[in-house]
C-alpha positions as CSV (number, residue, x, y, z in Angstrom):
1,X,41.2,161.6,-45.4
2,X,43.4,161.2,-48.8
3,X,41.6,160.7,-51.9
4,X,43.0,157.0,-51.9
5,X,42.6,156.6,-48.4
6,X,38.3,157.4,-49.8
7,X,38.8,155.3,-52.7
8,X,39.8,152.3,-50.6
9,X,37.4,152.5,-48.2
10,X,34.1,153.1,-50.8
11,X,35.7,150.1,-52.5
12,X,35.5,148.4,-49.2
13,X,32.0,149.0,-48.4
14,X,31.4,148.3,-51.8
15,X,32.9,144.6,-51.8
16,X,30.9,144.0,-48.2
17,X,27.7,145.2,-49.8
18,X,27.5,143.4,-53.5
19,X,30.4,140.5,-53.0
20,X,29.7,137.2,-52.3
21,X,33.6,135.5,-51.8
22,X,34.6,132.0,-52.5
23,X,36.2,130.5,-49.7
24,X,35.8,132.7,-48.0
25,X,34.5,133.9,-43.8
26,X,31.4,135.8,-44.6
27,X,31.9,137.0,-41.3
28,X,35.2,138.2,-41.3
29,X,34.8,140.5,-44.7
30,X,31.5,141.7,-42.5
31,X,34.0,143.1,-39.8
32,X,37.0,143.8,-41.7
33,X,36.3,144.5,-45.3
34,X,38.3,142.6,-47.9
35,X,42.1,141.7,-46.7
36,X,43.6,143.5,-50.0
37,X,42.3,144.8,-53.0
38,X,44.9,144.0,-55.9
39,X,45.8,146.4,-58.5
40,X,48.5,144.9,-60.7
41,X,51.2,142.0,-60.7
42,X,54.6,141.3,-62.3
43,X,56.7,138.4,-62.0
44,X,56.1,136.5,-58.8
45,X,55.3,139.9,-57.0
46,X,51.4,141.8,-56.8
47,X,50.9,145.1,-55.7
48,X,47.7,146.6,-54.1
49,X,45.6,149.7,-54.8
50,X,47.4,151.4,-51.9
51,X,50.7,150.7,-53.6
52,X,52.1,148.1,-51.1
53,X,54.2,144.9,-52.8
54,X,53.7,141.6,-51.8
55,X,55.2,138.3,-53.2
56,X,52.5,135.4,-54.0
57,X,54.1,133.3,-52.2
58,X,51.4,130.7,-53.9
59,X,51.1,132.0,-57.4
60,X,47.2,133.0,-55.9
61,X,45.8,129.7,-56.0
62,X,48.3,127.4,-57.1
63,X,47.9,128.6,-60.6
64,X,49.9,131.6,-62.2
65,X,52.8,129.8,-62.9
66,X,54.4,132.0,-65.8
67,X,54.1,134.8,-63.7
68,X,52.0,138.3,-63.3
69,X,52.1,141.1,-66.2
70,X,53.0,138.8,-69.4
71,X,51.6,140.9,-72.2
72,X,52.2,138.2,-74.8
73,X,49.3,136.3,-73.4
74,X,47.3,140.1,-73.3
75,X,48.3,140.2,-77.0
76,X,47.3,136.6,-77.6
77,X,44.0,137.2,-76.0
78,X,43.4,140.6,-78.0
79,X,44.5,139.1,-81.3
80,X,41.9,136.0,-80.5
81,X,38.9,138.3,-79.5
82,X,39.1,140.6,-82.5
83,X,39.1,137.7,-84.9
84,X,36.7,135.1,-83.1
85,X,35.8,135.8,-79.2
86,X,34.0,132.7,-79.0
87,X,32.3,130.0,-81.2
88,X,30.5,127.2,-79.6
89,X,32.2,123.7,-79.7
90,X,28.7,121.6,-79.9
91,X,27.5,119.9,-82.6
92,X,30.5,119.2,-84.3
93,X,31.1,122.8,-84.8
94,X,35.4,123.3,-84.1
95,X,37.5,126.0,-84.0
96,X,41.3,126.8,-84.8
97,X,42.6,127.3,-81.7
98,X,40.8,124.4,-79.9
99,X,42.0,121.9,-82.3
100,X,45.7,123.0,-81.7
101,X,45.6,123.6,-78.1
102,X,44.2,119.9,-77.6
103,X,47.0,118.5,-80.2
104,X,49.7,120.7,-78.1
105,X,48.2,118.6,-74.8
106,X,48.3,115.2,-76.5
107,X,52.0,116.0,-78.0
108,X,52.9,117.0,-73.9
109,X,50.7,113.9,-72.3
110,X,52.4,110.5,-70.8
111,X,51.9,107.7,-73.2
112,X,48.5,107.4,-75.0
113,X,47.0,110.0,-73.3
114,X,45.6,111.7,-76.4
115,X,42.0,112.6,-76.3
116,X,40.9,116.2,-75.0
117,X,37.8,117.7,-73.7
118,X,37.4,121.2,-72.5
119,X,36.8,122.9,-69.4
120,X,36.4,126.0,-67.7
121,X,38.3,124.9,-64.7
122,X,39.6,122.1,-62.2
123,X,36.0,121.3,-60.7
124,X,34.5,120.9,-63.9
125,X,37.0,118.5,-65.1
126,X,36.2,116.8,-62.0
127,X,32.7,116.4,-62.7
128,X,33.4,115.6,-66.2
129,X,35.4,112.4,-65.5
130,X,33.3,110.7,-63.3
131,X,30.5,111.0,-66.1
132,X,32.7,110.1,-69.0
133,X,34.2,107.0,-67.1
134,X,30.8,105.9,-66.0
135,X,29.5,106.6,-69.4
136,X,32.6,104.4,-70.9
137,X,31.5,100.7,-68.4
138,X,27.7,101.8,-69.6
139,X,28.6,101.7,-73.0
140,X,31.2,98.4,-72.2
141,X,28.3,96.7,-70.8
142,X,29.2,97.0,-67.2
143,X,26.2,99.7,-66.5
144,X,26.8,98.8,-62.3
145,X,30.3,100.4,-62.4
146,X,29.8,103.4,-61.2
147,X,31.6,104.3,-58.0
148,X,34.2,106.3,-57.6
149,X,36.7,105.9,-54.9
150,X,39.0,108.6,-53.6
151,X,40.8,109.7,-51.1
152,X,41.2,111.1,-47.4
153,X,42.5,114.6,-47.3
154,X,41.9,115.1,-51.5
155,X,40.3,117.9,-52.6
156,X,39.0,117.6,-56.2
157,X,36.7,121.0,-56.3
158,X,33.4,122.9,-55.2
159,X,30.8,121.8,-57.6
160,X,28.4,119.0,-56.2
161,X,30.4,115.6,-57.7
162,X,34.4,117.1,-56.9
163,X,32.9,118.0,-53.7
164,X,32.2,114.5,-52.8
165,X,35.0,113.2,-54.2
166,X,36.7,115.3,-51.9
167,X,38.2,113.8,-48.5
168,X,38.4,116.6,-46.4
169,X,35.2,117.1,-44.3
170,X,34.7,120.1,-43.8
171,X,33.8,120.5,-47.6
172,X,31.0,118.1,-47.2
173,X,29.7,120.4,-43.6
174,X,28.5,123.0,-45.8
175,X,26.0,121.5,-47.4
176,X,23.8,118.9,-47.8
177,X,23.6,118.3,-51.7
178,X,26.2,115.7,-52.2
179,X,26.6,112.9,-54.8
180,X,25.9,109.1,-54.3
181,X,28.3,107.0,-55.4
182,X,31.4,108.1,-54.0
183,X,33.7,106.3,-51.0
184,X,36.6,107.1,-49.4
185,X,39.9,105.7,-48.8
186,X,43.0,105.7,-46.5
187,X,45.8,108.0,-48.5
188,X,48.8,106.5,-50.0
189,X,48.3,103.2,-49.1
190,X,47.9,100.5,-51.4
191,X,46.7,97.9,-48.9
192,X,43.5,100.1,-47.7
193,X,42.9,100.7,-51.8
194,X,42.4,97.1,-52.3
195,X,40.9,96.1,-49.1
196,X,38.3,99.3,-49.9
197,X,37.8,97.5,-53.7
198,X,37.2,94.0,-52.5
199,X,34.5,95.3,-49.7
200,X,32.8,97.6,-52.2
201,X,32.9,94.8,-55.2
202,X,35.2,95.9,-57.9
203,X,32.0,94.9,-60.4
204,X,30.9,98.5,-58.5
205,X,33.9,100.7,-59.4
206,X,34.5,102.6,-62.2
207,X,37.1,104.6,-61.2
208,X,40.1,105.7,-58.4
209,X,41.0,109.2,-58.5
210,X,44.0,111.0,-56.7
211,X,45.9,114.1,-56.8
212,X,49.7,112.7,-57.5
213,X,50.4,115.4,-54.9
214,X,47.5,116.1,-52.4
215,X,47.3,120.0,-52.8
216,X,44.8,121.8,-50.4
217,X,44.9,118.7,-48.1
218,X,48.6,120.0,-47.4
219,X,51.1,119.1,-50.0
220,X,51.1,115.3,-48.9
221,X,54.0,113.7,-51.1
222,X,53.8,109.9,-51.8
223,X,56.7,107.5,-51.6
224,X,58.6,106.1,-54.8
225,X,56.2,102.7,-56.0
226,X,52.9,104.3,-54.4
227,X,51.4,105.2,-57.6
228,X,53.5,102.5,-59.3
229,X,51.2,99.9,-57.2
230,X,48.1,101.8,-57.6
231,X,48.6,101.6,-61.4
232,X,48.7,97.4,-60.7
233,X,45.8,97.4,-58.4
234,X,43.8,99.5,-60.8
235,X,44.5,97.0,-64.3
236,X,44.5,93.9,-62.0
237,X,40.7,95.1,-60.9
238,X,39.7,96.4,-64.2
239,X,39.0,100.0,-62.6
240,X,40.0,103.4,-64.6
241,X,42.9,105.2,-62.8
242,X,42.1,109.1,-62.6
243,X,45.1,111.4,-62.2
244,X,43.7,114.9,-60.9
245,X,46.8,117.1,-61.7
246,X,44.9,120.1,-61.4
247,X,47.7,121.6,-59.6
248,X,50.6,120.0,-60.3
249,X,50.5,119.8,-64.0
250,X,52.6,122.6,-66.6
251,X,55.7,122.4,-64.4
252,X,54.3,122.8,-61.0
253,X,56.5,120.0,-59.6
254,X,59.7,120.2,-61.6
255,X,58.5,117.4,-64.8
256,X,55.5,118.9,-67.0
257,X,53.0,116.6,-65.4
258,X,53.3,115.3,-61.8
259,X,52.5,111.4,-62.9
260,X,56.2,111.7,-64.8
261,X,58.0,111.4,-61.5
262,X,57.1,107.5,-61.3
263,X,56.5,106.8,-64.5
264,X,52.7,105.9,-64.5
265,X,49.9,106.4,-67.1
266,X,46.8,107.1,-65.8
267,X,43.3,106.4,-67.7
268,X,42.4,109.8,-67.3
269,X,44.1,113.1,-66.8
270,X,42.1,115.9,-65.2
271,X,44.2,119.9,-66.0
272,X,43.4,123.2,-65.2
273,X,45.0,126.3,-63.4
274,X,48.8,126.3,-65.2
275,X,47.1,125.3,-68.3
276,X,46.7,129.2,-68.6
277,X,48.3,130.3,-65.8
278,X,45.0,131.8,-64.6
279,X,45.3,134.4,-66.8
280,X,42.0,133.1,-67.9
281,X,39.5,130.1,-67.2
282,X,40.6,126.9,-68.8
283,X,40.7,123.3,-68.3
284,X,41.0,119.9,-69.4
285,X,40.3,115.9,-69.4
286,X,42.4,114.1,-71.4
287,X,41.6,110.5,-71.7
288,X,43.8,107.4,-73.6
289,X,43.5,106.3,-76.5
290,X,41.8,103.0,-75.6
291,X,39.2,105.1,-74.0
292,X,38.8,107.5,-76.7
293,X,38.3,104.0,-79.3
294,X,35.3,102.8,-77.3
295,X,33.7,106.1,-77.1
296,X,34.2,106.3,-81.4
297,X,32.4,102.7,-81.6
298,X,30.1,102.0,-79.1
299,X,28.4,105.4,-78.1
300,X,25.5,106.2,-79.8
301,X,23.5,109.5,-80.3
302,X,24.9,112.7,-78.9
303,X,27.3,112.7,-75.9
304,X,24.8,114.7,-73.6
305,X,28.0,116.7,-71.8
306,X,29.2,119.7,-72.7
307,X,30.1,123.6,-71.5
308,X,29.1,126.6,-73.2
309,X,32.7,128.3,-72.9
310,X,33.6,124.2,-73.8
311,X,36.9,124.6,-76.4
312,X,36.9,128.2,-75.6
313,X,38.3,129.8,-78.9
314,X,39.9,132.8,-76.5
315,X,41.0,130.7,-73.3
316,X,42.5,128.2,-76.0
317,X,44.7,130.8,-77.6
318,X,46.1,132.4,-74.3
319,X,46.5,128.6,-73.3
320,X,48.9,127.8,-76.5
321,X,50.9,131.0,-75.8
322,X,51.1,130.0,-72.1
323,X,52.8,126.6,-72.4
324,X,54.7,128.2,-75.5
325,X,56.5,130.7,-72.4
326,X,56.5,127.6,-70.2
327,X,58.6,125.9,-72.6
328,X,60.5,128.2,-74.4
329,X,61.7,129.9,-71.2
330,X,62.4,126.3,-69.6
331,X,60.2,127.1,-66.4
332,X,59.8,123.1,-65.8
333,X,63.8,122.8,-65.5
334,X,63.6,126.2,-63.3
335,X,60.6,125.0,-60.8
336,X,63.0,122.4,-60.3
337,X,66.5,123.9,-59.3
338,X,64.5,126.8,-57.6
339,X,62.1,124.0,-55.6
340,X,65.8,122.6,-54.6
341,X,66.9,125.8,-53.2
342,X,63.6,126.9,-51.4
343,X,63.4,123.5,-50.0
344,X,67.1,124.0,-48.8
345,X,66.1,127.3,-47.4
346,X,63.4,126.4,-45.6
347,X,65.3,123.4,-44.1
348,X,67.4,126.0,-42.7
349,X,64.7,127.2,-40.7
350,X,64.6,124.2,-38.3
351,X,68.0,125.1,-36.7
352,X,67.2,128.7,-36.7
353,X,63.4,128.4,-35.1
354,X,62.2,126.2,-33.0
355,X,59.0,125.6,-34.0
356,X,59.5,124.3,-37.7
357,X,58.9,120.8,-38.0
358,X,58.7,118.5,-41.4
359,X,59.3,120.4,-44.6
360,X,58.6,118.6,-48.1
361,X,58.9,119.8,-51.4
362,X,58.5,118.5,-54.7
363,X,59.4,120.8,-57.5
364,X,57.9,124.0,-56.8
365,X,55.0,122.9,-54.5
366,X,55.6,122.4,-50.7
367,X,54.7,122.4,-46.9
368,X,56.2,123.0,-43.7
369,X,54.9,122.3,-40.6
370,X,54.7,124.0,-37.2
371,X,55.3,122.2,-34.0
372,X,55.8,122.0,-30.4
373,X,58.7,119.8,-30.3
374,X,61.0,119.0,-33.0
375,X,61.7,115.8,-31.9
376,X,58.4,114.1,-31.2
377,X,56.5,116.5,-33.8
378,X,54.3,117.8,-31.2
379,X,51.5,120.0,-32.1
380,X,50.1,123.1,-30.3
381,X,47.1,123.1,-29.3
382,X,46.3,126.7,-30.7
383,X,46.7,126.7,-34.2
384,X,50.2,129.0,-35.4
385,X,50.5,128.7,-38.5
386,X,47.3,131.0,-39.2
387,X,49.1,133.7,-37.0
388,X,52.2,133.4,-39.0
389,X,50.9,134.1,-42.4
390,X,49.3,137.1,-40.7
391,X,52.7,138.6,-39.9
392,X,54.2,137.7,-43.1
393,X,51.8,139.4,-45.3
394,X,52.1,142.8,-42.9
395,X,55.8,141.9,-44.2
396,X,54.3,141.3,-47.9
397,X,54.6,137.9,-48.4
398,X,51.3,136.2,-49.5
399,X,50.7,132.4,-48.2
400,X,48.6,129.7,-47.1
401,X,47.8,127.5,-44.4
402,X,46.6,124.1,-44.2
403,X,44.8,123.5,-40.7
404,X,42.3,121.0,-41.5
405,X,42.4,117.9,-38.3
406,X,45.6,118.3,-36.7
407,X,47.2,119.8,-39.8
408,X,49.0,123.3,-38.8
409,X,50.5,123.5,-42.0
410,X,52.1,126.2,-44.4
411,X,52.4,125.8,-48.2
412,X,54.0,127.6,-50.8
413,X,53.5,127.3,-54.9
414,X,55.3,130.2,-56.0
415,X,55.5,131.3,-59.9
416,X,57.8,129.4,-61.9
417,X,59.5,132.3,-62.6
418,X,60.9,132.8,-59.5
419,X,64.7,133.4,-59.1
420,X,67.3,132.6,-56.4
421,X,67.1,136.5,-55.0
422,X,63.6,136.3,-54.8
423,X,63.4,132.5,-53.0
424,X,66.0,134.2,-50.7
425,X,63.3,137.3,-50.2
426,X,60.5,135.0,-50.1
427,X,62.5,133.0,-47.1
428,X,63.9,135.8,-45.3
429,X,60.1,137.4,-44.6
430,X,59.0,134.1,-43.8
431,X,61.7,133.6,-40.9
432,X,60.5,137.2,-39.4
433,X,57.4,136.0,-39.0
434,X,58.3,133.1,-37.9
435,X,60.3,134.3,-34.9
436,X,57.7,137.3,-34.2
437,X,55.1,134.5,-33.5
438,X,57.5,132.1,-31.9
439,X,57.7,134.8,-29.0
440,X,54.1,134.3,-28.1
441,X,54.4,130.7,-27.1
């Protein structure tokens, strides 16, 4: 046995032993260890401790969007540490790079969105809207406005509130801790949204939240005047309209924010992931002005929420060097023309296979599904698209399914940074794998 071929495996045991994986099949590391251990990344591609290269296809979880191996958020991060790591953000206290970061967002925001409070990531900014809009009716008067309605197939987080919020069930299997107050809805349809109002009593809701792209429930894209008739529904009902762009927000789907697309200002703007590009944990509610005004005049006392790493003097530094790259570099404009040309791609791949069915895209977040029959979308009835990813990462591409329901489903969210050779890569390991598993059935 090598000496890395020893390395690997005591890191192996190691990982079995002591770590406890989100998302994870306990099981499965039991048997098998962990799938890769990673070592470095550049650009849109990671390598592992063995030395292999694989392109994430999915920028890891929807989130690295400048890219692996920028040293200029490394330098940002250094620079912020030896000056002031971290400073707490309650009481009043402020620091500089909290203030600027949450002036950058407001500058970036649709319309009056111009309010910011901090988070460590998308669940928490989650949880943090449903208390600040039921705080804002309790504080209006309107203390029985508290429900929250949401969506089938959305996924809003893990902690116990974006959990139930979340429409995909088997989220809500694992445990047996969640929230009141939450209901669900029929996705993109306007009818169901109302119809689910007037049963609950609109005098009961204080808010409707959905992902302008449904992410993990398998890059669902709505139709032009969806959100555009939600916004009515939600101002003719007097209800706060919650946009969770966790995922698509900082360029993810070819405009800076995902609500630009159809031109829609939501009450409340939950970020995260490309805010930082994961390079470390960040996120974000951002609430309008009108919002904002009510909280200045009518709260009283202390606002009882808050995070310790809450305006994060570090994670707000590498976050105003990240959208600085994100802009200067004009990754928006190029998750769109490179979102084009994967979606093209990929298209291609239904005359070429025979088991490719729908493929969406919007900017530089998509799906493509796996059938029986092209024509009449047929499913399998054994799941393929699990088996595909399989044989494209022993190819080294990294991707995701969806197979929640009948969903056999494959996303992609590269890096923004990815170029027209590397879309072509990207596609070109996916059709391998592809055909390999197409032989099977």
């Amino acid at each position: 046995m090598t000496v890395q071929e020893t390395l690997t495996n005591q890191l192996a045991e190691l990982d079995k032993k002591y770590f406890i994986h989100p998302t994870s099949s306990i099981k499965e590391q039991q048997e098998n260890g962990p799938a890769i251990i990673f070592k470095e990344g550049k650009g849109i591609y990671l390598t592992d401790i063995n030395g292999k290269k694989y392109i994430e296809g999915m920028a890891s979880l929807w989130n690295v969007n400048v890219g692996y191996g920028r040293k200029e958020l490394a330098e940002a991060a250094k620079e912020q540490l030896e000056t002031l790591p971290f400073a707490s953000s309650f009481a009043t206290f402020s620091n500089e790079p909290a203030i600027r970061l949450a002036a950058k967002v407001a500058d970036m925001a649709p319309g009056d969105l111009n309010a910011v409070f901090f988070t460590s990531g998308g669940s928490e900014s989650n949880d943090t809207s449903y208390k600040l809009v039921r705080h804002y009716w309790k504080i209006k008067g309107q203390p029985n406005k508290t429900k929250i309605i949401a969506r089938e197939r959305a996924y809003h987080g893990v902690a116990v509130g974006s959990t139930s919020a979340t429409g995909i069930k088997d989220f809500h299997h694992m445990t047996t801790s969640l929230a009141t107050g939450f209901v669900h809805t029929e996705s993109f349809s306007p009818d169901a949204l109302r119809k689910t109002i007037e049963a609950e009593g609109a005098d009961t809701i204080a808010a409707f939240i959905a992902e302008p792209v449904q992410g993990a429930g398998g890059v669902n894209i709505p139709q032009d005047g969806y959100f555009q008739e939600i916004r009515q529904i939600c101002d003719e009902y007097n209800i706060l309209l919650i946009a969770d762009e966790v995922i698509t927000g900082f360029g993810r789907t070819g405009k800076m924010f995902a609500c630009e697309h159809w031109g829609i200002v939501p009450d409340v703007m939950l970020l995260a992931k490309g805010i930082s590009s994961g390079y470390i944990p960040l996120g974000a509610v951002v609430v309008r002005d009108h919002i904002h005004q009510d909280f200045i005049k009518l709260s009283e006392g202390t606002l009882l929420h808050g995070f310790t790493y809450s305006g994060h003097p570090t994670a707000c530094a590498v976050g105003l060097k990240n959208i600085e790259i994100l802009e200067r570099e004009n990754l928006v404009q190029n998750s769109k023309e490179m979102g084009a040309l994967l979606h093209e791609k990929l298209k291609a791949l239904q005359s070429e296979t025979n088991i490719v069915g729908e493929v969406r895209f919007l900017g530089l977040v998509g799906a493509l599904e796996i059938v029986k029959d092209q024509e009449t979308n047929e499913r399998f009835s054994q799941k393929l698209a699990p088996q595909i990813i399989t044989e494209a990462r022993k190819r080294g591409l990294i991707l995701r399914t969806v197979v929640f329901g009948d969903s056999d489903t494959i996303v992609f969210s590269p890096p923004l940074v990815i170029n027209e050779e590397e879309v072509n890569e990207l596609v070109s390991i996916l059709k391998e794998a592809i055909l390999e598993v197409q032989k099977t059935v």
